[in-house]
TIFI-614570 format. One record per atom (N, C-alpha, C): x, y, z; residue in three letters. Coordinates in steps of 0.001 Angstrom, whole numbers, padded with zeros to 6 digits, always signed. Atoms other than C-alpha are relative to their C-alpha. Layout:
XYZALA/...
//
This chain:
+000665-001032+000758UNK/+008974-022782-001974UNK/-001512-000231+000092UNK/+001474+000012-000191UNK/+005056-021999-001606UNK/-000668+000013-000801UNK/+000566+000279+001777UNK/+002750-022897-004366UNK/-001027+001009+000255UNK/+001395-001051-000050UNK/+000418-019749-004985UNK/-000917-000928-001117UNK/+000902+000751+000706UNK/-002864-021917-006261UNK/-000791+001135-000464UNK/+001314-001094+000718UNK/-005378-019889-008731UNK/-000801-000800-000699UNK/+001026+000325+000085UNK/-008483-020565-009199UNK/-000497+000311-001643UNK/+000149-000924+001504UNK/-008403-019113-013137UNK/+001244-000021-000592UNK/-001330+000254+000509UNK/-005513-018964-015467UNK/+000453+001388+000191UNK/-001136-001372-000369UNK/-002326-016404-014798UNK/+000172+000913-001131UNK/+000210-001193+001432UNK/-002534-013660-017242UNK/+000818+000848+000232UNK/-001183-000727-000399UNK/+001115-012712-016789UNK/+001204-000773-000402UNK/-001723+000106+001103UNK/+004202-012937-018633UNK/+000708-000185+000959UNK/-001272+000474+000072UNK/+007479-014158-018135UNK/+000539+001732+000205UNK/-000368-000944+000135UNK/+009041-010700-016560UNK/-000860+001234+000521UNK/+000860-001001-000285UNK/+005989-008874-016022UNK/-000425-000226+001277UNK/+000218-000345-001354UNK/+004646-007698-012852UNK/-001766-000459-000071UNK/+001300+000806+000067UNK/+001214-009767-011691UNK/-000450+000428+001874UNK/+000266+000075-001696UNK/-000751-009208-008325UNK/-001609-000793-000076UNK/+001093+000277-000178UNK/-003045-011148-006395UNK/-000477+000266+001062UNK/+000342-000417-001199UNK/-005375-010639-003957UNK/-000444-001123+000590UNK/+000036+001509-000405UNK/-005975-013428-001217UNK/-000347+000547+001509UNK/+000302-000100-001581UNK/-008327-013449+001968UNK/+000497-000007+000894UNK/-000229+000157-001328UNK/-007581-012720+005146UNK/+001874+000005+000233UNK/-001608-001137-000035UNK/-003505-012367+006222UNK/+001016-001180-000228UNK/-001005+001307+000239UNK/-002095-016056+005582UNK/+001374+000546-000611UNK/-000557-000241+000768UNK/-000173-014750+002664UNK/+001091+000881+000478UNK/-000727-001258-000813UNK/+001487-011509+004866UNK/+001605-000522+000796UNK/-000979+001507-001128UNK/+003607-014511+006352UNK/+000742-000342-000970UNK/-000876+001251+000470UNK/+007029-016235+004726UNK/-000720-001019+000612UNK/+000361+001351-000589UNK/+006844-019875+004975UNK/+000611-000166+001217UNK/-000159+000457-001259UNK/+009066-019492+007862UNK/-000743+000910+001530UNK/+000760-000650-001100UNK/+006803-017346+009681UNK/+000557+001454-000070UNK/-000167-001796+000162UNK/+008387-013588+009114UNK/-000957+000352-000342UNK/+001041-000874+000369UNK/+005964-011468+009034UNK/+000270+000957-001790UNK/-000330-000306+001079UNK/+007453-010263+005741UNK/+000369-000957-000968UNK/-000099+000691+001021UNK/+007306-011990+002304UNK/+000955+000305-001390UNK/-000920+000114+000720UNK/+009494-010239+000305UNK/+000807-000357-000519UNK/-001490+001382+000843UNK/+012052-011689-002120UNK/-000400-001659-000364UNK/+000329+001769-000275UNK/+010284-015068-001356UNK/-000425-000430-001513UNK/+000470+000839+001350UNK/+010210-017132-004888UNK/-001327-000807+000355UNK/+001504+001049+000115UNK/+006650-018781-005141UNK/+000446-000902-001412UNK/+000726+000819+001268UNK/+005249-021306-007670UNK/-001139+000031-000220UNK/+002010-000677+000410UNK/+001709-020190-009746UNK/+000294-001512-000666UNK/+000851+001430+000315UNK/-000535-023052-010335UNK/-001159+000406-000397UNK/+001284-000412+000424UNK/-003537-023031-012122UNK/-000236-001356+000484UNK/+000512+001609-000435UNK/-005697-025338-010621UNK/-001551+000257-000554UNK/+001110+000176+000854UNK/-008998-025624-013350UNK/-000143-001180+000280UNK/+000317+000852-000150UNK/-010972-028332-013255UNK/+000312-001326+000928UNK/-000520+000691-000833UNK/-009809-030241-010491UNK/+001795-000516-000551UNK/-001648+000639+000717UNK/-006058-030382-012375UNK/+000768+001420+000162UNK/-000692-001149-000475UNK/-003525-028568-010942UNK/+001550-000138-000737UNK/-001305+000013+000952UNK/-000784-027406-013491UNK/+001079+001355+000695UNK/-001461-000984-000547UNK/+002640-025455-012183UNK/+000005+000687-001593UNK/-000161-001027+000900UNK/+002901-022524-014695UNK/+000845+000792-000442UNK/-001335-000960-000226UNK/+006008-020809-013645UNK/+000080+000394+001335UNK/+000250-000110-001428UNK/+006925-019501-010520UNK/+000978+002155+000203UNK/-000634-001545-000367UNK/+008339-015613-009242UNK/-000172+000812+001497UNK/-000442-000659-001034UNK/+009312-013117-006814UNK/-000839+000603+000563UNK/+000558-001344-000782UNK/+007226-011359-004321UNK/+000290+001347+000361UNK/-000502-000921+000079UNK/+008023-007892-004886UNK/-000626+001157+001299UNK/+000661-000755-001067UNK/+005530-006143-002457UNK/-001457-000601+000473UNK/+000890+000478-000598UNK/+003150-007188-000091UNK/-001257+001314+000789UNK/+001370-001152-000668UNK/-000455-004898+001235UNK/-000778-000782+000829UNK/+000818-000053-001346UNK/-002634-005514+004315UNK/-001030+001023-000043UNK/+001400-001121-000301UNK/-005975-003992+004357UNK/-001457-000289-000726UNK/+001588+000706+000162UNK/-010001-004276+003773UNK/+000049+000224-001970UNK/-000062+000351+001590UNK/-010700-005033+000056UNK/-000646+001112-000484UNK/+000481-001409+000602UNK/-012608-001561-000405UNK/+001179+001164-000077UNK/-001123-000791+000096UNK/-009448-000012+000308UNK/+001401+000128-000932UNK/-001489+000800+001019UNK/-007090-001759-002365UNK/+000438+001376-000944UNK/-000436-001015+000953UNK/-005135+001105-004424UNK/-000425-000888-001320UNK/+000635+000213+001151UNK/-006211+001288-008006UNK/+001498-000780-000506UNK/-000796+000166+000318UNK/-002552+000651-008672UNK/+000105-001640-000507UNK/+000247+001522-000037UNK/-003079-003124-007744UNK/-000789-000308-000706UNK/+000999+000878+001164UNK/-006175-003940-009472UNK/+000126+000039-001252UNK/-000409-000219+001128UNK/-004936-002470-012274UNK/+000898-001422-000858UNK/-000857+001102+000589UNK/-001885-005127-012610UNK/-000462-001553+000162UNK/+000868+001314-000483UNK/-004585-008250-011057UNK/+000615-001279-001352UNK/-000334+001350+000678UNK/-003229-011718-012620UNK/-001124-000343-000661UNK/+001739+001185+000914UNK/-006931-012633-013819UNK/-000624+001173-001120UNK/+000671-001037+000610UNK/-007749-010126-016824UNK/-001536+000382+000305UNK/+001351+000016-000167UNK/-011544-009992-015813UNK/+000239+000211+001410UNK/-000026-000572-001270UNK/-010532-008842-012199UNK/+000712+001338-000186UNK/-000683-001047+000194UNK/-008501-006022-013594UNK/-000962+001775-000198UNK/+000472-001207-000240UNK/-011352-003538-012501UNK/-000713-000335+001335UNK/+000578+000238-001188UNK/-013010-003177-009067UNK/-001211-001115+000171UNK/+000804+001004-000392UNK/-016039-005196-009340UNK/+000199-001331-001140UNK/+000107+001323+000880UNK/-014777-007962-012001UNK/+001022-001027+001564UNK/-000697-000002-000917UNK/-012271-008012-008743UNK/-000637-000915+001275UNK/+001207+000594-001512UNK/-015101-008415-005552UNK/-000564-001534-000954UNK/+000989+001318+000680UNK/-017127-010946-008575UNK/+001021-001069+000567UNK/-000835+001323-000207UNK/-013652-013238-008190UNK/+000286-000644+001274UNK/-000420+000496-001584UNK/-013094-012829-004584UNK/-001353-000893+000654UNK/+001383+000126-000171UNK/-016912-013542-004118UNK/+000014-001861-000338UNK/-000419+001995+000986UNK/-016166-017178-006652UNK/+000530-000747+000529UNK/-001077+000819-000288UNK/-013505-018155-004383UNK/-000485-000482+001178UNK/+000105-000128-001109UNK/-014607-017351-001198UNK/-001419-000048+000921UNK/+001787-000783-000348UNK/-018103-016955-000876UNK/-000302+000646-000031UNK/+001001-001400+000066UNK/-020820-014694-001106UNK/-000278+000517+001128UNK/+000010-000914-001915UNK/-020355-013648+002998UNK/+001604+000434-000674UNK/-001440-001147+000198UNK/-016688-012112+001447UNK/-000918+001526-000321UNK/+000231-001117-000147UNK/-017351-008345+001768UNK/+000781+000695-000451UNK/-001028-001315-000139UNK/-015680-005114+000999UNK/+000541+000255+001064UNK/-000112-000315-001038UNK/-015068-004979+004322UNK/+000743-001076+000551UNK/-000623+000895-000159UNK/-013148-008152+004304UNK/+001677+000328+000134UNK/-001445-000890+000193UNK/-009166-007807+005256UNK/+000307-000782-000821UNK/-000555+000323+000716UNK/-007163-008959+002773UNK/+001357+000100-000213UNK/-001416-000069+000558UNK/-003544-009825+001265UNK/+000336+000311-001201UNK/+000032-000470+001931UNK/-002414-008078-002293UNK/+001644-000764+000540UNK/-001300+000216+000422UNK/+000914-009721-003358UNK/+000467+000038-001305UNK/-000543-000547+001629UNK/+002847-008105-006358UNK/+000923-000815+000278UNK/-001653+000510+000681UNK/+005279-010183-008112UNK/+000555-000183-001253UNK/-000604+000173+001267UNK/+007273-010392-010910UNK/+000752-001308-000346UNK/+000108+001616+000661UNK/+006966-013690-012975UNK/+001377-000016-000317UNK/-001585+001184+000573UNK/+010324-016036-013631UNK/+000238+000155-001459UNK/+000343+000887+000477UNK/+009386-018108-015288UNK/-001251-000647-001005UNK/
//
């Protein structure tokens, strides 16, 4: 099982539906290499302060491909990090993670899933 690491705490219930967004196309990939991630159980980790705590873990329900100016509102809407749950609290996080050369114009991975655990 693949540990999804976050950089911020998961702001998502037990049941409820959480998405994140994650540079570039790693994520687009099972662990065994399918190009499709569906169904695949993860494990969310908050990793604060250099301490990385397992949180719960859940299902990848749907996976997106495409530049980060293009993300449906749908997604940012349900974003795991309450303070990304609008377009630019969104770019500010990707920006935190990734650097300040991440763009709108950057491709990106959205993965919806619905928490376990």
């Amino acid at each position: 099982m693949r540990t999804l690491h976050n950089l911020h705490t998961v702001d998502v219930g037990p049941g409820e539906i959480g998405v994140t967004a994650r540079n570039g196309t790693k994520w687009s990939n099972s662990e065994d290499g399918e190009r499709n991630s569906i169904h695949e159980e993860i494990v969310l980790c908050e990793c604060l302060n250099n301490e990385h705590k397992v949180v719960g873990s859940a299902i990848i329900e749907q996976v997106w491909l495409g530049q980060f100016q293009d993300i449906p509102a749908k997604f940012i809407e349900q974003e795991h990090e309450l303070s990304s749950r609008y377009y630019t609290g969104l770019l500010s996080s990707m920006r935190r993670a990734y650097g300040e050369d991440f763009s709108e114009n950057s491709p990106i991975t959205i993965l919806a899933y619905r928490r376990i655990t």
